[in-house]
C-alpha positions as CSV (number, residue, x, y, z in Angstrom):
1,X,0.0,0.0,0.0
2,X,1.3,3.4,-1.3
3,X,2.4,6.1,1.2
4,X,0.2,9.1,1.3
5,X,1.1,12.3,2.0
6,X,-1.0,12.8,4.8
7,X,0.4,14.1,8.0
8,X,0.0,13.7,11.5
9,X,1.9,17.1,13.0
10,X,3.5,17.1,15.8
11,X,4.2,20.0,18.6
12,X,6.6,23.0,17.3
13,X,9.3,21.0,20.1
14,X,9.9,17.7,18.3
15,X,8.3,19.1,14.3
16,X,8.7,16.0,12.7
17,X,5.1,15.1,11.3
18,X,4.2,11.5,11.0
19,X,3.4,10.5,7.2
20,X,0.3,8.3,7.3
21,X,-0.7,5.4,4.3
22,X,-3.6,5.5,2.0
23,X,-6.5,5.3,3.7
24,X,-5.6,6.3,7.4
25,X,-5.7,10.1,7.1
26,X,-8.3,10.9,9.2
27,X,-6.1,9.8,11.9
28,X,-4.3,13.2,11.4
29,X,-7.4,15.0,13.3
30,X,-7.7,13.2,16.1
31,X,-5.9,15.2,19.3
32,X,-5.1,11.9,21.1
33,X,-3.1,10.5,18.3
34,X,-1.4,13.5,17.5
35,X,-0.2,13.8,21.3
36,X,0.9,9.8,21.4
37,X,2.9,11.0,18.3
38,X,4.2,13.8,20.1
39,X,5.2,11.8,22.8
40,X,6.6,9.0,20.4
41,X,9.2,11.7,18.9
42,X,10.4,13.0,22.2
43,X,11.3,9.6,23.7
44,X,12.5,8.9,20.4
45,X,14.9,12.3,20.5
46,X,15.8,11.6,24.2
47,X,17.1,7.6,23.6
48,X,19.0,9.0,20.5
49,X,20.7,11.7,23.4
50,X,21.3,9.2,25.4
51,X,22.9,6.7,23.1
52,X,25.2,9.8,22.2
53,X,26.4,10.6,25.0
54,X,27.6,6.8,25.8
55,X,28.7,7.2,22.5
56,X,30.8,10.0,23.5
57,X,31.8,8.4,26.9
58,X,32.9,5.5,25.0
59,X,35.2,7.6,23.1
60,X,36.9,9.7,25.4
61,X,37.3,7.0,27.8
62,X,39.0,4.9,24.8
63,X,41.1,8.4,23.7
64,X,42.1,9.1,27.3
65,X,43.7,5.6,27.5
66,X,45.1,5.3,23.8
67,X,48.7,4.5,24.8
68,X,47.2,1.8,27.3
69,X,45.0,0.2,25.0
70,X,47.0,-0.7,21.8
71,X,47.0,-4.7,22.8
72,X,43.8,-6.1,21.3
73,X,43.3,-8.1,24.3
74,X,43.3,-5.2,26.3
75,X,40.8,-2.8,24.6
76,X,38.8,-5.3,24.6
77,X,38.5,-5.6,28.5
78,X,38.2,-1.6,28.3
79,X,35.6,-1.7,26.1
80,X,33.5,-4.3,28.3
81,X,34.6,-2.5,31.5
82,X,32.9,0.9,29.6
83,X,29.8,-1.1,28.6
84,X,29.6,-2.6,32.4
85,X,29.7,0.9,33.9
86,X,27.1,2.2,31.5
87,X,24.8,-0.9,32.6
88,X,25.3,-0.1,35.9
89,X,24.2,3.2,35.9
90,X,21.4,2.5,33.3
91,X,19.7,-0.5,35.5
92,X,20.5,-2.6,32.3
93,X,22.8,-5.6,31.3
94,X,26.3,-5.4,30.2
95,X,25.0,-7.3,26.8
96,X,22.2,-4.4,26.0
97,X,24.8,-1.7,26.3
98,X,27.1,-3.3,24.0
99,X,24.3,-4.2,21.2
100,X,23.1,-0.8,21.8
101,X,26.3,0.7,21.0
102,X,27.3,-1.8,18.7
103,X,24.2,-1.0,16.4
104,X,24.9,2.8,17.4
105,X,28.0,3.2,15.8
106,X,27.1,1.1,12.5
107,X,24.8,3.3,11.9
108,X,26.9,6.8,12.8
109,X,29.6,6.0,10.3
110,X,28.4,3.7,8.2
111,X,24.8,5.1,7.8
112,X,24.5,8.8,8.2
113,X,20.9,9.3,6.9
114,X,19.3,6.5,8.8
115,X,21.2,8.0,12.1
116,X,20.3,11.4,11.3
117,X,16.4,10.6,10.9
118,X,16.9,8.7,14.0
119,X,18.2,11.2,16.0
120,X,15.2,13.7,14.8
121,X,13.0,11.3,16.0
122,X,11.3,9.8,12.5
123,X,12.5,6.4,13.3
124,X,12.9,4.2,16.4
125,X,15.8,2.1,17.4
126,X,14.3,-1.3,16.3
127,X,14.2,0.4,12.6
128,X,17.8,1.1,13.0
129,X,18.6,-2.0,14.4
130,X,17.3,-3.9,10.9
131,X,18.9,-1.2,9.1
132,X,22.6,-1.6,10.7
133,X,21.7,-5.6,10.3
134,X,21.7,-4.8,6.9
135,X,25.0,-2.9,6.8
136,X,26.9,-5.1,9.1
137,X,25.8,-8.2,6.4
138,X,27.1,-5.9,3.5
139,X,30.2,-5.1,5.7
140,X,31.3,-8.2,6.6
141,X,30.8,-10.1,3.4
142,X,32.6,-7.1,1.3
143,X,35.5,-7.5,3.9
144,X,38.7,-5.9,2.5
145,X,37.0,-4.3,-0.4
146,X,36.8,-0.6,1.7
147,X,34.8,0.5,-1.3
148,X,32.6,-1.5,-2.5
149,X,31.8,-1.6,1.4
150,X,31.6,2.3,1.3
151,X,29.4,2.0,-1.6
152,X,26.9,-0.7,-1.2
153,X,26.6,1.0,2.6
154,X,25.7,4.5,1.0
155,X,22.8,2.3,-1.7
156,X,21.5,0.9,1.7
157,X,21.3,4.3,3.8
158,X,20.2,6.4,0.8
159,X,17.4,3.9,0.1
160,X,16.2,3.6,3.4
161,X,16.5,6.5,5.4
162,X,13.3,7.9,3.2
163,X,11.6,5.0,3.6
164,X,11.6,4.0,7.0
165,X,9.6,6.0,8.9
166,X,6.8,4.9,6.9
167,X,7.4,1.1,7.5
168,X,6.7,-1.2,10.5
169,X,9.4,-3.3,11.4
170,X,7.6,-6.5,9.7
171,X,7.9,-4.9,5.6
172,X,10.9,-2.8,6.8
173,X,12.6,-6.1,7.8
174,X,11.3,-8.0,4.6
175,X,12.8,-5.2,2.3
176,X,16.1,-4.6,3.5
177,X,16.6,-8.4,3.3
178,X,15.6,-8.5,-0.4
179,X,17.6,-4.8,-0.6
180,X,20.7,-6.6,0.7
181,X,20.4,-10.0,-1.5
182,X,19.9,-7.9,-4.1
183,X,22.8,-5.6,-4.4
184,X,25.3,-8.4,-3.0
185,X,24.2,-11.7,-4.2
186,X,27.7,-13.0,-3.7
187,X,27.7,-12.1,-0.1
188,X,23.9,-13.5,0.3
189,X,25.4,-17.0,-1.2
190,X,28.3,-16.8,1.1
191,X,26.1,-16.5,4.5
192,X,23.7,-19.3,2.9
193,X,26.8,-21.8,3.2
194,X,27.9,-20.8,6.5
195,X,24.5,-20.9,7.8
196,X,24.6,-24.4,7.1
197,X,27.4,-25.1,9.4
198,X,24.9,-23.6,12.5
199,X,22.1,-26.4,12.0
200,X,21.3,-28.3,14.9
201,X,18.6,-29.5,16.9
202,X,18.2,-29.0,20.8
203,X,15.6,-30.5,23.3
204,X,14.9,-28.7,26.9
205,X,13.3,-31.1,29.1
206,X,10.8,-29.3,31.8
207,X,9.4,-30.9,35.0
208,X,5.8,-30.4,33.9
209,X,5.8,-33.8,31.1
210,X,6.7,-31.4,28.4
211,X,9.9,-30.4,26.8
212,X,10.8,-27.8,24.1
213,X,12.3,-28.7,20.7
214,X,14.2,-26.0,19.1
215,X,15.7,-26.5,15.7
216,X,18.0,-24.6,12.8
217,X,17.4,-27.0,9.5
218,X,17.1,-25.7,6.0
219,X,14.4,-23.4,5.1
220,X,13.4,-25.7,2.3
221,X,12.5,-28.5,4.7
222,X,11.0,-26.3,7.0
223,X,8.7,-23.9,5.3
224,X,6.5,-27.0,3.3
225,X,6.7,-28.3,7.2
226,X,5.2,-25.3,8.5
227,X,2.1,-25.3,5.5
228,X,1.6,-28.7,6.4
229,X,0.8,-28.1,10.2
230,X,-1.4,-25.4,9.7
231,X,-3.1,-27.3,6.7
232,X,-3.7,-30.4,9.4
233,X,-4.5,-28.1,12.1
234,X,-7.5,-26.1,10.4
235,X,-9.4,-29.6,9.4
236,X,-8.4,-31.2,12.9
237,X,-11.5,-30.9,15.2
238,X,-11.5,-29.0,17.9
239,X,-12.9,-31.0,20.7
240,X,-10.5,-33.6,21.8
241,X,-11.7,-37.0,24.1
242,X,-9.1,-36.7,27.2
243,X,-7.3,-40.0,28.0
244,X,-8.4,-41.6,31.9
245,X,-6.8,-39.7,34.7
246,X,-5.4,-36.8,32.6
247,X,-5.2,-33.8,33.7
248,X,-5.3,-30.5,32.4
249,X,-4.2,-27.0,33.7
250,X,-3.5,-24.9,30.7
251,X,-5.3,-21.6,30.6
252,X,-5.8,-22.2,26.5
253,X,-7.3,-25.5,27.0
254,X,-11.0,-26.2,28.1
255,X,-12.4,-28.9,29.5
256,X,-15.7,-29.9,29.9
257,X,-15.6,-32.4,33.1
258,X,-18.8,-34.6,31.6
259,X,-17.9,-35.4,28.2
260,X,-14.1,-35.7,29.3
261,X,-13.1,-33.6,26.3
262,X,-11.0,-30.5,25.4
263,X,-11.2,-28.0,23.4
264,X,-7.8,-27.6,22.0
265,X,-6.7,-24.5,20.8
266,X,-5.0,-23.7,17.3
267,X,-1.6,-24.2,18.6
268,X,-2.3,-27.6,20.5
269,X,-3.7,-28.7,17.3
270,X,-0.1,-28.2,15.7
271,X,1.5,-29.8,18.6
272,X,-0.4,-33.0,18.6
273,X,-0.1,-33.4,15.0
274,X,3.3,-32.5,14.9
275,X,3.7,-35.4,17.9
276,X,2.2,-37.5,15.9
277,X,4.0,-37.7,13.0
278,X,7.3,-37.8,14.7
279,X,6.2,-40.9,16.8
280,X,4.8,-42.1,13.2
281,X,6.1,-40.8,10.4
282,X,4.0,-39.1,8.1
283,X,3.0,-42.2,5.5
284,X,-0.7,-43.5,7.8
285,X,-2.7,-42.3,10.6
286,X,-2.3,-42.3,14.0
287,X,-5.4,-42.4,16.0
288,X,-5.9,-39.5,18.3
289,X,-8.9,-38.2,20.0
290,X,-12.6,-38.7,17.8
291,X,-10.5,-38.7,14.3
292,X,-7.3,-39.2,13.6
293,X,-4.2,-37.2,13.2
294,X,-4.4,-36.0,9.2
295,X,-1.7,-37.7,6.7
296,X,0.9,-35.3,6.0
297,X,-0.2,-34.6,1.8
298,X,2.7,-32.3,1.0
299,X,2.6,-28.4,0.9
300,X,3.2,-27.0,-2.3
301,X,6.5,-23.8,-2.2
302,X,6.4,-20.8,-4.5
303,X,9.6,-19.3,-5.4
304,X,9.6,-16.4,-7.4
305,X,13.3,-16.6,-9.8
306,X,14.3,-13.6,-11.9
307,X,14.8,-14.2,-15.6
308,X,18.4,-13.4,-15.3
309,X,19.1,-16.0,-13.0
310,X,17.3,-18.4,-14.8
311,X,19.7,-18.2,-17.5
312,X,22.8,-17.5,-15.3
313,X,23.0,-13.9,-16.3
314,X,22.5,-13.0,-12.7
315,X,23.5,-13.9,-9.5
316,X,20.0,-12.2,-7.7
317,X,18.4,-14.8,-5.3
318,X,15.1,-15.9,-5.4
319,X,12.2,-15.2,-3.0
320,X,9.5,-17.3,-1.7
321,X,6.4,-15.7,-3.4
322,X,4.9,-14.7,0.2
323,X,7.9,-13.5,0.8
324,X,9.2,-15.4,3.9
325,X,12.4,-16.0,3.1
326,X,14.7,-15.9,0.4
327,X,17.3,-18.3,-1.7
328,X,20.3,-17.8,-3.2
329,X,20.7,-17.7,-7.2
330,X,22.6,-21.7,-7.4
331,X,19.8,-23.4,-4.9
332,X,17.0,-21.5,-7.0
333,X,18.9,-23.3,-10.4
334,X,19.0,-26.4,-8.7
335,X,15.3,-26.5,-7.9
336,X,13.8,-25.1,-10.8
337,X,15.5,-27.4,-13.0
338,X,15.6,-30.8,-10.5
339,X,13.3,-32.9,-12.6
340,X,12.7,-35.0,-9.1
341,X,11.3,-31.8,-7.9
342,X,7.5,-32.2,-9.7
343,X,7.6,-28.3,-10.3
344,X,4.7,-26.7,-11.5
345,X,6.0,-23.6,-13.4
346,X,4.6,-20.4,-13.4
347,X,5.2,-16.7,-15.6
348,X,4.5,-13.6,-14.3
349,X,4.5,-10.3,-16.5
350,X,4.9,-7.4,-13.8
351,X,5.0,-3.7,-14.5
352,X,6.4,-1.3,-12.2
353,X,4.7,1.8,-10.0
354,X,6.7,5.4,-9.7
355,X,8.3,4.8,-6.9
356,X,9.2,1.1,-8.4
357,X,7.4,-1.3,-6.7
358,X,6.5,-4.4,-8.6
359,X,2.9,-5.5,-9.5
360,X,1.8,-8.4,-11.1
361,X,-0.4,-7.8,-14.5
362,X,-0.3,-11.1,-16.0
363,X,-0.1,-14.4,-14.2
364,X,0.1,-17.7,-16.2
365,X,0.6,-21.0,-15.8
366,X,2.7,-23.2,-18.2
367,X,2.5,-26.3,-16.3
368,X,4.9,-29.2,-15.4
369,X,7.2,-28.5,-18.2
370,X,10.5,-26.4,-17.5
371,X,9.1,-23.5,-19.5
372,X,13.5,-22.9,-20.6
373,X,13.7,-26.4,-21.7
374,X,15.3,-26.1,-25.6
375,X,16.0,-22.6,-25.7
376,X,19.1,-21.5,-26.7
377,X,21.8,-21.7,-24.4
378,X,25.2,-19.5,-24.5
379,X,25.9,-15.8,-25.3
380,X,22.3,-15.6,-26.7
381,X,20.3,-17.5,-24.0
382,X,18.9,-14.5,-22.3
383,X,17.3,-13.0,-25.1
384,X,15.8,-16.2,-26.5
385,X,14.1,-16.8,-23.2
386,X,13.1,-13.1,-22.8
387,X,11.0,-13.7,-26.7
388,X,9.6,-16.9,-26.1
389,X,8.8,-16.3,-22.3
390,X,7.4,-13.2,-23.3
391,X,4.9,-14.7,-26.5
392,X,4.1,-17.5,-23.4
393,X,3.0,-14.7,-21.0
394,X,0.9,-13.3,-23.9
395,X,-0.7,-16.4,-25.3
396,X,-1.6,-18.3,-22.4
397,X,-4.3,-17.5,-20.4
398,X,-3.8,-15.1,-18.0
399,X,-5.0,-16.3,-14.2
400,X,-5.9,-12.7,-12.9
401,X,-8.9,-12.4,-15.5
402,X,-10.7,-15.6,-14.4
403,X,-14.0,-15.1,-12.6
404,X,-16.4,-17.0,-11.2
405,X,-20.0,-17.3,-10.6
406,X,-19.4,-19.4,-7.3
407,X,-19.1,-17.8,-4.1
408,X,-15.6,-19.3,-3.1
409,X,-12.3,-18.1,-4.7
410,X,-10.8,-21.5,-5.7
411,X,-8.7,-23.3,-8.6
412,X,-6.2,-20.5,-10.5
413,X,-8.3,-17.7,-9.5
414,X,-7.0,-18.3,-5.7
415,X,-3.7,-19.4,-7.0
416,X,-3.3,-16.4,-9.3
417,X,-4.6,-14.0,-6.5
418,X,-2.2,-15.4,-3.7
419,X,0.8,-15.3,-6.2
420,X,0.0,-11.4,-7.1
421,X,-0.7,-10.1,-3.6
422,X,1.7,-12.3,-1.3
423,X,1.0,-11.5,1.8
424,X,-2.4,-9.9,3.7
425,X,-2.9,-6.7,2.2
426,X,-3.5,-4.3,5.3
427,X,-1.1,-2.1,5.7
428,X,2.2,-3.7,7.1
429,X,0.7,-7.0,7.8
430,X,3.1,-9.6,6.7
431,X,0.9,-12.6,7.6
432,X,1.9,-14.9,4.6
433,X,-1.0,-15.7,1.8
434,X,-1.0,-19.7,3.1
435,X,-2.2,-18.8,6.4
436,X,-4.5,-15.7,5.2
437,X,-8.0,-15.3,3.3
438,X,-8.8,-14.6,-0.3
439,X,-11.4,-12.2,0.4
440,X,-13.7,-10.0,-1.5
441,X,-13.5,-6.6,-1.4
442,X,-17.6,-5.9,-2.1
443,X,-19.2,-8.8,-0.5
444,X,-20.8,-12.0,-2.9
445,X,-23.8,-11.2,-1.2
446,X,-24.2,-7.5,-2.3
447,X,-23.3,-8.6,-5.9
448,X,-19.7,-8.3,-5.7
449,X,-17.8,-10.4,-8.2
450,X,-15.8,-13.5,-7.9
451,X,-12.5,-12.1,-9.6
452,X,-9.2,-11.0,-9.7
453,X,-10.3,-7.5,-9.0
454,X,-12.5,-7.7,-6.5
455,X,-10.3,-10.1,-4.3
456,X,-7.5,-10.1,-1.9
457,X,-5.7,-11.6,0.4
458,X,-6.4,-10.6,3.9
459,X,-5.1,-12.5,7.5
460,X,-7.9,-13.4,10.0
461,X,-7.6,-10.7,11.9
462,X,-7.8,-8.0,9.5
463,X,-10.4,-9.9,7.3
464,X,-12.5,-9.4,10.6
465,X,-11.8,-5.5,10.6
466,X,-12.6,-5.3,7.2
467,X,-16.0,-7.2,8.0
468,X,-16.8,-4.5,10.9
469,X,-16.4,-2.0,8.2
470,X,-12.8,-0.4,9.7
471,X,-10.4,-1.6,7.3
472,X,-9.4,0.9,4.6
473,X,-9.0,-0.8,1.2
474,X,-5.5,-1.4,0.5
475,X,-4.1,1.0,-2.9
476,X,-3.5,-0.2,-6.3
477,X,0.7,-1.2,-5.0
478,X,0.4,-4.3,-2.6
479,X,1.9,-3.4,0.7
480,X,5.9,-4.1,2.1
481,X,6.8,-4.4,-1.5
482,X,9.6,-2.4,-2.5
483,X,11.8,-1.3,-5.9
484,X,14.3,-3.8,-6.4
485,X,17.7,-2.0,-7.5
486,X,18.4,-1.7,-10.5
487,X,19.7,-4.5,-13.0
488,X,23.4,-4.4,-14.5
489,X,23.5,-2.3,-17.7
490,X,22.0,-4.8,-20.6
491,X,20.1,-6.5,-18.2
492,X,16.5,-7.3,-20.2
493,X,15.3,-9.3,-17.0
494,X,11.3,-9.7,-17.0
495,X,9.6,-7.5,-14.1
496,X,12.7,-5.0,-13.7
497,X,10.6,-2.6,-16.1
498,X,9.4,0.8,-15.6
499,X,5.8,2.3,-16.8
500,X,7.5,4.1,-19.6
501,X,8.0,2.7,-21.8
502,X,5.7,-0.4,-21.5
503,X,7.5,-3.7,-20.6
504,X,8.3,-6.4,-23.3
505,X,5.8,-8.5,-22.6
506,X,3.3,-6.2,-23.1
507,X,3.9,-5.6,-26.6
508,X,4.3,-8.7,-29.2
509,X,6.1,-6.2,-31.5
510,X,8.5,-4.8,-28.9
511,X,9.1,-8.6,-28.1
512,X,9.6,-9.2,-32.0
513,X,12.0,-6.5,-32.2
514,X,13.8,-7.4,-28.7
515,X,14.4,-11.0,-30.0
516,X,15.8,-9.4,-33.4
């Protein structure tokens, strides 16, 4: 959803009005709000003072004992000692001071626009945080290379110094982790292999009967893992038959004393079936309860791959098309190509908004077949895929001009929808379009239309706002997406196009000509 430029002011003291999104403008006349805004900017000018001045007590104290200090070993014990005394006196811990300061200085030297907003009180610390995240990832995978370090560092603050304010934390986290994959897809392969070296699995045994599971494992195992559970968990009944003697003292679990049941609530759903299929694998039922523990079908992953890396022209990672995660440019090969994988292959024809966000305008589907099988391959790969992908995106039929007379959004009308807008469409929800609603905008009752453009993809909570009538409708731009930089000179990739002139897709001639 599209900024607007309506403001909510704040007192002549902190003047830094607060730029509200489409549809939430009336918010600016309402005295409470402004005052919580007001309030928000002073705290938010009075943590930046304060991080300053440890800032500046940091650095004298280090200046004061230079000559001291030129042992690694032992500026390091004077910078904990600093970071201890600052605890101290702030009622904190020793760790929180040295984050705070850690994040502090990224973003003073390396990020001067995101720590001046910050300081004016635009942004809070949480925003900078993600930001510096972003930087130190840049940093540290450019290490050595002062100026591409410099450079990629000054992309990222220019970028998102504007941006932020307007952002919650969810889409501002989303984009500077595309932003960052993006410009350094070298660095974002690096981290994916060394991620793989911190996999593990750890199990914390309580003295209640339960225990906690915690486990790093590959996203691709995990995310079809997570769509399963839910998947099992909405068609898993609700009122469970207790076994003899148990006992129950959960506050989220109820139990009816007569019919020795309980209801079990969305979360002990996922636990039992997740039980379940660890004590039995996910190939039959286990009895459990009045049913049974559903079978474990498969979820289906989208992946969104540019063009360019298709072909190997580009090294840009792919994202997961409700944008939880991303995966770099060689795993995104390796899948889209595996013929074990049973892909189902999808093009989509996006154009671009002013500000550069993408927006889907043609969804098709091609189907099992690797829609690059037999193209050319070498020097002139890229521009034979960029003709005959483009012709497919004309010709076939596109998803996001199906309609229906049922009441339901199902079949390639869901799929094209969920695929176009992501994620729930409120502003700065992130909920991801598996566990969300495909929803119309004028109800089926009042003769609103099954389609494309009367549908989107709303989370449960906001689907029940927007049912209450207070839930603005979202913009023509979906919301948290963002302009992905721009390609390398000669780059013809499919969805890095601009309004003007029209993308290649668009136009069979331009395509014609393009090919040529």
């Amino acid at each position: 959803m599209s900024a607007n430029p309506a403001l909510l002011e704040a007192s002549a003291t902190t003047d830094q009005p607060r730029v509200l999104p489409e549809g939430y403008e009336s918010l600016a006349a309402q005295p409470e709000l402004a005052a919580a805004w007001e309030a928000e900017t002073a705290s938010r000018q009075a943590e930046a003072q304060k991080i300053t001045h440890l800032l500046e007590y940091r650095d004298r104290r280090l200046a004061e004992d230079e000559q001291r200090l030129q042992h690694t070993f032992t500026r390091e014990a004077a910078l904990k000692a600093i970071h201890h005394q600052a605890a101290v006196l702030l009622g904190v811990t020793d760790h929180e001071v040295r984050r705070m300061l850690s994040t502090a200085s990224t973003a003073r030297e390396w990020l001067p626009h995101v720590w001046e907003t910050y300081c004016t009180g635009q942004i809070d610390f949480l925003r900078v945080q993600k930001i510096a995240a972003g930087a130190g990832d840049l940093i540290e995978t450019c290490s050595g290379h002062p100026e591409a370090q410099r450079g990629l560092t000054a992309e990222l603050d220019a970028h998102f110094a504007p941006v932020a304010p307007g952002e919650n934390k969810n889409t501002l986290a989303q984009q500077i982790r595309d932003f960052v994959a993006h410009q350094d897809p070298e660095g974002h392969q690096r981290r994916y292999e060394r991620a793989k070296n911190h996999r593990r699995v750890d199990i914390i045994h309580h003295d209640n009967g339960l225990s906690t599971l915690r486990a790093v494992l590959p996203t691709m195992t995990l995310a079809p893992l997570e769509q399963d559970l839910h998947a099992a968990a909405k068609t898993m009944p609700r009122k469970q038959k207790l076994a003899t003697g148990t006992y129950t003292g959960e506050e989220d679990v109820k139990v009816s004393e007569r019919s020795g049941t309980e209801e079990a609530s969305y979360p002990n759903r996922m636990a039992d079936i997740l039980t379940a299929w660890l004590e039995a694998g996910s190939t039959g039922e286990t009895s459990c309860a009045e049913g049974a523990i559903p079978v474990r079908v498969g979820a289906t992953i989208n992946i969104t791959v540019p063009l360019d890396t298709l072909t190997g022209a580009s090294e840009a990672p792919a994202v997961a098309s409700d944008g939880r995660f991303t995966i770099p440019a060689a795993e995104a090969r390796r899948i889209a190509t595996d013929p074990a994988a049973k892909n189902t292959y999808y093009l989509t024809g996006t154009t671009a908004n002013p500000g550069g966000a993408q927006r889907a305008e043609r969804i098709v589907k091609v189907g099992k077949k690797n829609p690059l099988t037999g193209l050319t391959e070498g020097t002139e790969a890229h521009a034979s895929a960029t003709s005959e992908l483009a012709e497919q995106i004309l010709a076939l039929p596109n998803l996001l001009e199906t309609s229906s007379t049922a009441r339901f959004v199902t079949g390639n009308l869901r799929t094209g929808i969920l695929l176009r807008d992501k994620q729930c469409q409120a502003h700065g929800c992130t909920e991801p379009g598996f566990r969300a609603e495909v929803d119309h905008k004028t109800s089926h009752e009042t003769g609103g239309a099954t389609d494309a453009e009367n549908s989107w993809v709303l989370c449960h909570t906001h689907h029940e706002l927007k049912g209450h009538g207070l839930l603005p409708e979202a913009g023509p731009d979906p919301p948290g997406q963002m302009a992905q930089p721009a390609p390398d000179a000669g780059s013809h990739s499919l969805g890095q196009t601009s309004p003007d002139p029209p993308p290649a897709w668009a136009t069979a001639d331009a395509t014609c000509s393009d090919a040529a």
